[in-house]
C-alpha positions, 0 to 999 in steps of 0.5 A, a space after each residue: 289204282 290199276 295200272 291203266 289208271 295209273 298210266 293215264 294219271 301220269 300222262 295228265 300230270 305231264 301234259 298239264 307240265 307241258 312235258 310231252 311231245 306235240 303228238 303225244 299231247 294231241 292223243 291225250 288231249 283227244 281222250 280228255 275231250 271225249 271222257 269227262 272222267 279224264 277232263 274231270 280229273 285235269 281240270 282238277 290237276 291244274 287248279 291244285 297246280 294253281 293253288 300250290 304256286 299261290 302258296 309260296 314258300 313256307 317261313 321257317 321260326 327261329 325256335 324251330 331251327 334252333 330245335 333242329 340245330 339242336 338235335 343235328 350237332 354232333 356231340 363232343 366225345 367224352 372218351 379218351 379215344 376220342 374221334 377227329 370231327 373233321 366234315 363240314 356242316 351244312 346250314 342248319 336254317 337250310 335242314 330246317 327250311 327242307 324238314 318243313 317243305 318235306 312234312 309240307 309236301 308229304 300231307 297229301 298230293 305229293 304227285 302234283 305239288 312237285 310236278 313243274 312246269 308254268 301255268 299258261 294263259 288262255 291266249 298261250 294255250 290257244 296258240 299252243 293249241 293250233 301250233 300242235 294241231 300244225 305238227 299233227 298228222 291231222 289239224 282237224 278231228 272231223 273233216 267236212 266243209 259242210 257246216 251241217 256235218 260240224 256242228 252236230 259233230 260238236 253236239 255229239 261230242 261237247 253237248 254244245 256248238 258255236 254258230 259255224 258259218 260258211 265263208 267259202 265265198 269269201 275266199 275262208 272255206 270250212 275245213 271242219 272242226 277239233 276239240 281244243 282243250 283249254 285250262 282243263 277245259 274241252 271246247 269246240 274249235 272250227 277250223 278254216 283255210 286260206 291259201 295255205 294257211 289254216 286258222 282255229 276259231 276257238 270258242 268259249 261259253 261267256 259266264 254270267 255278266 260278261 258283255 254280251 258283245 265285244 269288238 275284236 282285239 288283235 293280238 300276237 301271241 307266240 308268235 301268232 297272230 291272234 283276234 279275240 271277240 264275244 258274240 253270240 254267247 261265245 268268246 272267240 279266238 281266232 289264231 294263224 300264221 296269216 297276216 294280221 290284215 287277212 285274219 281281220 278281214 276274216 273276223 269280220 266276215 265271221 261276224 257279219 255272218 
């Protein structure tokens, strides 16, 4: 493994941790979005994270920690100059519990089996998403308010695009767009404006048998206000700091469209 490669392996370990600055997480984000290699390989990273917490702790037999304990006593001098045992010993059940973790561990993927960090919802990573995209030097990867800009933007770059509708009548004008990812996946995300404020429409491809169409069902996640939906073969969330009355009607006026 290169030291490039070695680098960037790191860099995907601790953004699926959840460990780097909101800067440095967009940059890698954005070099995920555009190499499916990286997008490949951190998707893999988070379901073996997902099956390492679904694991549990190993058991420890009774027979195996008396094989330890065995093995670990110390043994009573048979000189007459004989030495003073004088330490402390630890539990041998703990040692034993440790032995089994440590072989568990060193059977293969070390690196990201020990890796921490909480594994985070769709929603959670949604509004992470746009929390980071508030604190980057720009919220939005291309900028045009011109539908027909956008949505080849996202072709070229995801091989798909939601519909991207115009709401500059309805006071929601288009900004552009980003490429959000979420659980190791790059999906498109239009980005509108109200006043002052900014809302991300994250979207999602519906899998096979998943009801075509469902109404909005707002929600406050992290302390933003957020309305999911389905339509037009996608899942839709749209997430603000904009109050909970404007961000409907804004979902509204989205859909009509």
């Amino acid at each position: 493994m290169t030291n490039e490669s070695s680098s960037e392996n790191m860099l995907l370990h601790a953004l699926a941790d959840g460990e780097l600055d909101a800067a440095t997480a967009v940059s890698v984000e954005a070099r995920i979005a555009a190499d499916p290699a990286l997008a490949a390989e951190y998707a893999r990273i988070i379901a073996v994270k997902a099956r390492t917490k679904a694991l549990g702790k190993p058991a420890v037999s009774e027979d195996f920690a008396s094989r330890i304990s065995a093995i670990g006593m110390p043994q009573k001098p048979t000189s007459s100059r004989a030495a003073i045992w004088s330490f402390d010993h630890p539990s041998w059940r703990a040692l034993a519990a440790s032995v089994v973790m440590t072989a568990f561990l060193a059977s293969g993927g070390t690196y990201l089996v020990t890796s921490s960090g909480n594994d985070t919802s769709v929603e959670d990573a949604i509004a992470n998403g746009h929390h980071r995209s508030l604190l980057a030097t720009s919220p939005i990867d291309v900028v045009s308010s011109d539908k027909h800009t956008v949505k080849p933007w996202f072709d070229r770059k995801l091989g798909l695009s939601p519909p991207t509708v115009d709401l500059s009548a309805d006071g929601f004008p288009l900004v552009g767009g980003r490429v959000e990812v979420v659980s190791g996946a790059p999906l498109p995300s239009l980005v509108y404006r109200r006043r002052q404020h900014l809302i991300s429409v994250v979207a999602q491809p519906l899998k096979n048998g998943t009801a075509q169409n469902q109404a909005p069902v707002a929600k406050t996640v992290d302390g933003y206000n957020m309305v999911e939906w389905t339509g037009e073969g996608f899942t839709y969330w749209a997430v603000s700091d904009l109050d909970t009355v404007e961000l409907r009607e804004f979902v509204d006026d989205f859909r009509k469209q």
